[in-house]
C-alpha positions as CSV (number, residue, x, y, z in Angstrom):
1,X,-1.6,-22.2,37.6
2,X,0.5,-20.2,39.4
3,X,-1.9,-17.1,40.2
4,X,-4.5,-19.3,40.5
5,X,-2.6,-20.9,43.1
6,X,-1.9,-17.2,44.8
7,X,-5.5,-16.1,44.6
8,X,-6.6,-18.9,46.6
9,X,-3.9,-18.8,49.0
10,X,-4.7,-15.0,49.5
11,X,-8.7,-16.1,50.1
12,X,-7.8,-18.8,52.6
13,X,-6.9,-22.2,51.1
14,X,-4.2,-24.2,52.1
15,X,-2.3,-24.8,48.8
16,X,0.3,-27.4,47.8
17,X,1.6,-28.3,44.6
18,X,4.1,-29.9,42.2
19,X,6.2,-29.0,39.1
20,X,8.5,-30.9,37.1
21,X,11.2,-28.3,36.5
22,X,12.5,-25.7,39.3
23,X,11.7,-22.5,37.4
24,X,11.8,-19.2,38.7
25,X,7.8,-19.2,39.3
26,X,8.7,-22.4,41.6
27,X,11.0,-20.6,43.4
28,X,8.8,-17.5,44.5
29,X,6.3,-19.9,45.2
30,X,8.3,-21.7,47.6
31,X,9.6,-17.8,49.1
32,X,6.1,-17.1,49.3
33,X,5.4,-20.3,51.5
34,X,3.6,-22.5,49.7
35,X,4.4,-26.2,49.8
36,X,5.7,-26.8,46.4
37,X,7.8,-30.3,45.4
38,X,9.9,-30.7,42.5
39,X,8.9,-33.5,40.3
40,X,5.6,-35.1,40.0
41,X,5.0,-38.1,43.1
42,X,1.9,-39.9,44.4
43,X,3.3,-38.7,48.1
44,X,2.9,-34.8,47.0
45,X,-0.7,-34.9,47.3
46,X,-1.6,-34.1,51.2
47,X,-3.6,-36.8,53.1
48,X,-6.2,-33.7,54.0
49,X,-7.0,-33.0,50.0
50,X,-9.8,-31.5,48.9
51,X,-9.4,-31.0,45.3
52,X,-6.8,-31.3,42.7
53,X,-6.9,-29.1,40.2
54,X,-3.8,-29.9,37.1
55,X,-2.6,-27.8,33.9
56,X,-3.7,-29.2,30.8
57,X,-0.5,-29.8,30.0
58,X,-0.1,-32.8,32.8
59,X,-0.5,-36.2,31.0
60,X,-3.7,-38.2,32.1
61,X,-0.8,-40.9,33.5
62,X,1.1,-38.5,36.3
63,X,1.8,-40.4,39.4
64,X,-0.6,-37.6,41.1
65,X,-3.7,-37.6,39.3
66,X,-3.6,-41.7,39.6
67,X,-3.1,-41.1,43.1
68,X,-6.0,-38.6,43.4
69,X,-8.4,-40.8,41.4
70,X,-7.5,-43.9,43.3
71,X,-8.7,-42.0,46.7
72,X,-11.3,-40.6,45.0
73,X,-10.6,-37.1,45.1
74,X,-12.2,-34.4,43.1
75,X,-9.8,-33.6,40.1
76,X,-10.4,-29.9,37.9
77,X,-8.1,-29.0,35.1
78,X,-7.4,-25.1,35.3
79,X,-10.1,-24.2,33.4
80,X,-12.4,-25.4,35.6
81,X,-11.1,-24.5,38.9
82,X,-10.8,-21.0,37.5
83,X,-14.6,-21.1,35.8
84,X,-16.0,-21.4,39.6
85,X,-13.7,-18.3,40.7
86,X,-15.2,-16.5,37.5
87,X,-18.9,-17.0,39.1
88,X,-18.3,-14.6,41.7
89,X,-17.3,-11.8,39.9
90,X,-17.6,-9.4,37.0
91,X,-15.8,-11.6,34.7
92,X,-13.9,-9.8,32.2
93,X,-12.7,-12.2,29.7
94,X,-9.9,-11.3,27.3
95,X,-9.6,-14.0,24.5
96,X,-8.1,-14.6,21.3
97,X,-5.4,-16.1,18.8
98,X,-2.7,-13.4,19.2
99,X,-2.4,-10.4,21.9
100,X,-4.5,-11.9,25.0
101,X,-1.5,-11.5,27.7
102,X,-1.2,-8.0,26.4
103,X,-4.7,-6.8,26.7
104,X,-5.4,-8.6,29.6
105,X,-2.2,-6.5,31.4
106,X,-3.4,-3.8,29.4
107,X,-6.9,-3.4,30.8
108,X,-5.9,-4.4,34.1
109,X,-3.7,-1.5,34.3
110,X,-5.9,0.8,33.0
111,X,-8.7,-0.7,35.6
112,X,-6.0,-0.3,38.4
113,X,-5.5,3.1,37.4
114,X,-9.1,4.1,37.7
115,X,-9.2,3.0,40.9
116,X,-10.9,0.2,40.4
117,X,-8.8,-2.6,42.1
118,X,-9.5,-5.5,39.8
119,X,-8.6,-9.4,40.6
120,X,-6.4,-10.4,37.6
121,X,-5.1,-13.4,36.2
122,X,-2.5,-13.3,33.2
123,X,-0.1,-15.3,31.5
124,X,2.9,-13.4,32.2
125,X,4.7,-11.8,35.0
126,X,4.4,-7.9,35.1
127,X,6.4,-5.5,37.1
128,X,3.7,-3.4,37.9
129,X,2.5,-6.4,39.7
130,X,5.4,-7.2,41.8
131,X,6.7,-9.5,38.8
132,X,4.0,-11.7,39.3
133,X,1.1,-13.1,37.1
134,X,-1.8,-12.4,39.2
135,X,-3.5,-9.4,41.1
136,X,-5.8,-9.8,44.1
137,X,-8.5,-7.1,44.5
138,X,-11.1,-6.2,46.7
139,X,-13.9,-4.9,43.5
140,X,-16.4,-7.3,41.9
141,X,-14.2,-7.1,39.0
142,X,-12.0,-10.3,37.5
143,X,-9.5,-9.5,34.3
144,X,-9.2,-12.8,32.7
145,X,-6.7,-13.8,29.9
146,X,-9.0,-16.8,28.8
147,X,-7.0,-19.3,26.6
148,X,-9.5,-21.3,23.8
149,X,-7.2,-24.6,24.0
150,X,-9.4,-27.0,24.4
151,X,-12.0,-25.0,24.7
152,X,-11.0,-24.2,28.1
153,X,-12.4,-20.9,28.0
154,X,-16.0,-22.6,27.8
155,X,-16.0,-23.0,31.8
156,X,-15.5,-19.2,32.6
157,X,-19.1,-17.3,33.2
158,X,-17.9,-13.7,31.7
159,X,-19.9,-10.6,30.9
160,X,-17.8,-9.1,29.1
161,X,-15.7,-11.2,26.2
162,X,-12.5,-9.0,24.8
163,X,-11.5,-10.6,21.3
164,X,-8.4,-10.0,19.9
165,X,-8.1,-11.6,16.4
166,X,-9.2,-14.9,15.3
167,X,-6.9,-17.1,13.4
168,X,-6.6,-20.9,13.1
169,X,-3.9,-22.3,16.0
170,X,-4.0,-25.3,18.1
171,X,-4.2,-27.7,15.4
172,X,-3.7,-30.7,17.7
173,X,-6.7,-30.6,18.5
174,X,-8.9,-27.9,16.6
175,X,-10.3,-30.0,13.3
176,X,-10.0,-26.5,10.9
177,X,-10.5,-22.7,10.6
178,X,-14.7,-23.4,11.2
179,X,-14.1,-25.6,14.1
180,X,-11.7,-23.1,15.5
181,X,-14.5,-20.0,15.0
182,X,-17.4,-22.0,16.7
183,X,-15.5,-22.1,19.9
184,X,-15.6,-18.5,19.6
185,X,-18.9,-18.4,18.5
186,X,-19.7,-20.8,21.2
187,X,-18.7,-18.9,24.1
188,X,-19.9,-15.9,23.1
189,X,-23.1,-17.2,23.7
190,X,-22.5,-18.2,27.3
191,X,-23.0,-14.3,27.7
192,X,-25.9,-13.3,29.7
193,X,-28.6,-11.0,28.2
194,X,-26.6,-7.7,29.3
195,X,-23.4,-9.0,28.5
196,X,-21.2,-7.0,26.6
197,X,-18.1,-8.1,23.4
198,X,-15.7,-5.9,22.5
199,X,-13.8,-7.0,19.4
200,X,-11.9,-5.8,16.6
201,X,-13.4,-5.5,13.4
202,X,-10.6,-5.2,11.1
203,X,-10.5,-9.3,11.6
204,X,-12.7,-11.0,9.2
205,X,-13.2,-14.0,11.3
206,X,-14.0,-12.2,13.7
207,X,-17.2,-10.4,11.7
208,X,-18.1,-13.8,10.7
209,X,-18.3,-15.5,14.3
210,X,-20.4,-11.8,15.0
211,X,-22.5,-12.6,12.6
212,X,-23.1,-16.2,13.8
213,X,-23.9,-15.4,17.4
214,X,-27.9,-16.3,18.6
215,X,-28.0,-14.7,21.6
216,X,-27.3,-11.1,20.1
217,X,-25.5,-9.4,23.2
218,X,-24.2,-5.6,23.1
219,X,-21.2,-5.5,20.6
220,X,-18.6,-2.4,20.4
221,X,-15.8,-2.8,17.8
222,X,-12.0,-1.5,17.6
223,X,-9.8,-1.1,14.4
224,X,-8.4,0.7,12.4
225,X,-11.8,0.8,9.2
226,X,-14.0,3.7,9.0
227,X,-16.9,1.5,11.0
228,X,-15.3,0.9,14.2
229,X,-16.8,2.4,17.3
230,X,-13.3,3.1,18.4
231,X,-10.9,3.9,15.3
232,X,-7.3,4.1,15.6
233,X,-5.5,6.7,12.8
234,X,-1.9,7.1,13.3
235,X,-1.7,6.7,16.9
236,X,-4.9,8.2,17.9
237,X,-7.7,6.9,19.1
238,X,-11.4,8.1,17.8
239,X,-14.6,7.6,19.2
240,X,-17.4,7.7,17.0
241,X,-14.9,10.7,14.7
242,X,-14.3,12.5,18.0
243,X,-10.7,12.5,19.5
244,X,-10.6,10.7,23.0
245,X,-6.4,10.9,22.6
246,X,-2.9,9.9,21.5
247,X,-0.8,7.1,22.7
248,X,2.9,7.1,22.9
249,X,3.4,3.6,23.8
250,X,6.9,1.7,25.3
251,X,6.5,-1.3,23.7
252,X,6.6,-0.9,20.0
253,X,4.0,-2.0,16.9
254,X,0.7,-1.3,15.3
255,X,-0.3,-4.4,17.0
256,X,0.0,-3.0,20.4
257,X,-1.8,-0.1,19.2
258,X,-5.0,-2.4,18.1
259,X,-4.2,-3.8,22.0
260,X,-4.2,-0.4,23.5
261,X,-7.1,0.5,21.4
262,X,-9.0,-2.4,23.4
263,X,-8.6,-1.7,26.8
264,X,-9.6,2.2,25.6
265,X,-12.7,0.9,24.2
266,X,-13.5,-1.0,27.0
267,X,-12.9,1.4,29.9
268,X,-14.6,4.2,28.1
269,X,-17.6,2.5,27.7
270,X,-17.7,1.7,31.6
271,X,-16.8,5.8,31.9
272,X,-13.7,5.8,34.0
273,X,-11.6,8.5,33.3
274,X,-10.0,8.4,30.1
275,X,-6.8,10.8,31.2
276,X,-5.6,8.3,33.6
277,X,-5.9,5.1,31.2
278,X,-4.4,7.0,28.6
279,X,-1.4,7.9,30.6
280,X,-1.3,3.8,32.1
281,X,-1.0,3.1,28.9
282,X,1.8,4.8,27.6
283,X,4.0,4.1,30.7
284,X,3.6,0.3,30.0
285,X,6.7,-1.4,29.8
286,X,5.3,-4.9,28.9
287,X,5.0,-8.2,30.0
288,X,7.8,-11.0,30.7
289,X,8.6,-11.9,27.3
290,X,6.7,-10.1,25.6
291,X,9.4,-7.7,23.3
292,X,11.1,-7.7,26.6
293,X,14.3,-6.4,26.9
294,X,16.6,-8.6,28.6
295,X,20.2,-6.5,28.5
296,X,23.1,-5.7,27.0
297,X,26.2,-7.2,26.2
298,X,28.6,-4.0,24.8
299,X,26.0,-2.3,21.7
300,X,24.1,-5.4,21.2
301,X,20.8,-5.7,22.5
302,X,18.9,-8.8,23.5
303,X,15.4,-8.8,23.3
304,X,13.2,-11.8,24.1
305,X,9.4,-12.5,22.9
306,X,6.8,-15.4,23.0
307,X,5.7,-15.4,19.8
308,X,5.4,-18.5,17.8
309,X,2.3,-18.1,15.2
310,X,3.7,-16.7,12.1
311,X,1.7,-13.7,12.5
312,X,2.7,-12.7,15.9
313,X,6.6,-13.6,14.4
314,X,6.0,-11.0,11.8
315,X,4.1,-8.5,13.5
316,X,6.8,-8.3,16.1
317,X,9.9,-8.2,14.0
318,X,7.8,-6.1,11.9
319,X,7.9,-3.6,15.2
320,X,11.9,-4.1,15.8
321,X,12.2,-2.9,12.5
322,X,10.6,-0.1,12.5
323,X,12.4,0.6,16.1
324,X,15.8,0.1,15.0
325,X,15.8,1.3,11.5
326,X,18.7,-0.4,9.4
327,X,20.5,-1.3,12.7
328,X,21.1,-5.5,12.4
329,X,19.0,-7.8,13.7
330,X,19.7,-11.7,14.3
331,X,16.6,-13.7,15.2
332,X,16.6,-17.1,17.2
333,X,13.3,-18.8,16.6
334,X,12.0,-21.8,18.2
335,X,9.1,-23.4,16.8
336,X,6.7,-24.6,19.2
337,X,5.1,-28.1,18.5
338,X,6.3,-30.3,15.7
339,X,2.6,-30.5,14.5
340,X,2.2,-27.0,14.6
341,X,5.2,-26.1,12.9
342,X,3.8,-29.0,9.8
343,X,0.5,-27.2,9.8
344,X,2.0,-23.6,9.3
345,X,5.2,-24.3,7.9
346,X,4.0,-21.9,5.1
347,X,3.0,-19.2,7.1
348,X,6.6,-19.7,9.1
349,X,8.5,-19.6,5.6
350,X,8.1,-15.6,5.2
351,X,7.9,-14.7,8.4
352,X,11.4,-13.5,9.1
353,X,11.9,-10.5,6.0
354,X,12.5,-7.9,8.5
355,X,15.5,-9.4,10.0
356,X,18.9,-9.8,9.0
357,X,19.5,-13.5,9.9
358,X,17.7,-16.2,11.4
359,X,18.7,-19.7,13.8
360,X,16.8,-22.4,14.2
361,X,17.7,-24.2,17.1
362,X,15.4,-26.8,17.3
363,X,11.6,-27.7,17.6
364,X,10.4,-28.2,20.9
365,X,8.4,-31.3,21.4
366,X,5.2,-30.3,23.4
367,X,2.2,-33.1,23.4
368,X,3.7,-34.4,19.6
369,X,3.2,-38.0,18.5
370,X,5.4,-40.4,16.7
371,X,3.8,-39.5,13.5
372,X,4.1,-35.8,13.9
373,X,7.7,-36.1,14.6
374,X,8.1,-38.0,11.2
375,X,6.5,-35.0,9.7
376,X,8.9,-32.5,10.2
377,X,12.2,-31.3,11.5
378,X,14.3,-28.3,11.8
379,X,16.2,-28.8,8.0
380,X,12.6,-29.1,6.5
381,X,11.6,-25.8,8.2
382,X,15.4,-23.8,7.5
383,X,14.8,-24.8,3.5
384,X,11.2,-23.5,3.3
385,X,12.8,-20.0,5.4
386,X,15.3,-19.9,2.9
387,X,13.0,-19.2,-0.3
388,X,12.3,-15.4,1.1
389,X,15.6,-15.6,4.0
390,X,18.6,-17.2,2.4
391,X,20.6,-16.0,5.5
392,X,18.9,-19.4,7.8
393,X,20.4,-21.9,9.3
394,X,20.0,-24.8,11.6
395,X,21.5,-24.3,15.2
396,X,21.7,-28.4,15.9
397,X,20.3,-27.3,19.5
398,X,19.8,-24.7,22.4
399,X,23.8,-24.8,23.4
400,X,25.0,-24.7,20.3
401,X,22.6,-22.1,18.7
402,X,24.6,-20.2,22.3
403,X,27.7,-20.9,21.1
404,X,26.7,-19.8,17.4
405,X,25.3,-16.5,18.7
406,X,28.3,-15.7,21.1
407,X,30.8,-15.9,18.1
408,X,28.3,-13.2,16.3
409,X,27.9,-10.8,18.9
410,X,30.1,-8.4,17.8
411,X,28.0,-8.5,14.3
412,X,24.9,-7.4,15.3
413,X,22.5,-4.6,17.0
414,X,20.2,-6.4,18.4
415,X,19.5,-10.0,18.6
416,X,15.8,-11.5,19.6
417,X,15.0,-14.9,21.0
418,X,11.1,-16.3,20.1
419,X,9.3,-18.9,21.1
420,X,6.9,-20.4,23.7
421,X,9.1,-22.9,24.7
422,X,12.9,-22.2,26.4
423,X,14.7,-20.7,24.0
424,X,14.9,-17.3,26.5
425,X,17.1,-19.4,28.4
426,X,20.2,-18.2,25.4
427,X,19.8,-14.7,25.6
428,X,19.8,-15.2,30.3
429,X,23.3,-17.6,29.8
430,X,24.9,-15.3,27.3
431,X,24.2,-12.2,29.8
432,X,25.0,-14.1,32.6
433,X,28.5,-15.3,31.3
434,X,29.4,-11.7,30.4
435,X,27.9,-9.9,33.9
């Protein structure tokens, strides 16, 4: 919402807005003078309104969308607003279950870097951008990280579609695994006759959704199997067997090597020049919360990451393993979702091998019923952890999970905080406190 809200601001449009908490997003809005309130209120919406456009996150009973559909204003959710900006550009959409926020900074990078001067919306802040989430450019290009909640991603008009890996999430409101695939499959047929999917082939849902498509655009594949048009070995990158070059990347993982390998495949195939993606690339530092690392309080590092799908969890501890040897590492894990944590508790139950010790400090409530609540809760969760971690236990909340972890500092190396929700706010008290 927030580099939507720039982009139009930048192109002309008077923009106001609300949010319900005053986050640090609100507050370089408001230094960047737009008209944003805190809290939601029927008076925040202008009398000169055009159009509303809300998250998806914004209940269907806010004060402000009753007050916009009682004048009869135009209301779009994100999505929507965003599928009109998509229409005047090269669309470049980068979707998927895991890794979008990556690519997408990724490839706009590597786009920057060639010159290009790409528009860009992405769901983090970068500092390469000013530590904001969007990019405003004067070329017919638009990077897009193109979430499939909801099937949001439906109103964007791309021609080229970046897929990542395809793996059931969103259970709220996906039915299953082949629901979850059509959507896929689905807007991979809004591509026009010349549009182009990059994708990685190593994913078997992936293949299958491929083989699915009607429309039969242009498809060039990543990965690390023999078949891939681009194949990763090691830390090189392959075209077709011949060497385009090596990556040395910040940010740790074979995942971001499969992410890298994307944006590689992408940009060669439009022929920019391969020696200055390469070299964007490796001087990556990451997004916001995204293995970001947040200080240091005496030898122990803090480290904070977004991931809440058991196989983001394991893929990046995976990665801090690797980086830190046998250093020790505590992890802070906040599930996302009641429901999602029910649907995946099994996946979430081995997730945590490569680190030392793991807190649960609670399970955020985001769009949950009554009934999902009854489900689940954080004991259910720290027994199932404990069959392959017996060093879990339950936090009984954000300040105490801080109080927990300040006693423990002394004990460990490094110590990450994951999760979608606020759980990064531990790691900014504790560093704050010991400035």
């Amino acid at each position: 919402m927030s580099g939507l809200a720039r982009i139009l601001n930048i192109i002309g449009k008077k923009i106001s807005g609300s949010d319900q908490n005053v986050s640090n997003t609100f507050l370089a809005l408001k230094s960047e003078n737009l008209k944003i309130h805190a809290g939601h209120k029927a008076q925040n919406i202008p009398a000169k309104t055009d159009l509303v456009v809300y998250s998806a996150a914004v209940p269907k009973k806010n004060p402000e969308l009753l007050e916009a559909q009682k004048r009869k204003l135009p209301c779009l959710t994100y999505p929507q607003a965003v599928g009109l900006l998509t229409q005047h550009y090269q669309t470049i959409s980068i979707c998927g279950t895991h890794g979008k926020t990556t690519v997408t900074a990724m490839t706009a990078l590597s786009f920057a870097a060639a010159k290009q001067d790409p528009t860009v919306i992405v769901g983090a802040t970068l500092k390469e951008f000013n530590h904001k989430n969007e990019r405003f450019g004067k070329s017919e290009y638009f990077i897009l990280e193109s979430c499939e909640y909801r099937r949001g991603f439906l109103n964007y008009h791309p021609k080229v579609i970046v897929i990542t890996n395809i793996e059931p999430d969103h259970l709220d409101y996906y039915k299953n695994l082949q629901d979850y695939r059509s959507a896929f499959q689905e807007f991979c047929e809004k591509l026009p006759k010349d549009g182009l999917i990059i994708c990685n082939s190593d994913d078997e849902n992936i293949n299958y959704v491929m083989g699915k498509i009607k429309n039969h655009p242009k498809i060039i594949t990543f990965g690390t199997n023999k078949k891939a048009d681009y194949q990763i070995k090691s830390n090189k990158i392959y075209h077709n067997k011949k060497l385009l070059g090596s990556l040395d990347l910040k940010i740790p993982g074979q995942h971001n090597l499969m992410n890298a390998a994307a944006a590689i495949a992408l940009t060669h195939h439009l022929k920019f020049d391969l020696g200055k993606i390469f070299q964007a690339l490796n001087n990556y530092h990451g997004a916001s919360r995204r293995f970001e690392v947040k200080g240091k309080i005496g030898k122990t590092v803090f480290i904070d990451d977004y991931g809440h799908h058991p196989t983001e969890i394991k893929a990046t501890l995976k990665a801090a393993r690797e980086k830190f040897g046998k250093k020790k590492i505590l992890c802070i894990f906040q599930p996302h979702q009641y429901s999602r944590t029910y649907k995946l508790l099994n996946g979430f139950a081995d997730s945590f091998n490569d680190v030392d010790e793991v807190i649960i400090p609670n399970i955020l409530n985001v769009r949950d019923s009554a009934a999902d609540l009854k489900k689940i809760n954080e004991q259910i969760l720290v027994q199932k952890i404990a069959k392959f971690q017996p060093n879990v236990s339950y936090g009984k909340g954000l300040e105490n999970t801080t109080k927990i972890v300040q006693k423990k500092l002394k004990d460990y190396d490094v110590i990450i905080t994951m999760g979608a929700g606020d759980v990064y706010k531990l790691a900014d008290n504790l560093l704050k406190k010991h400035q």
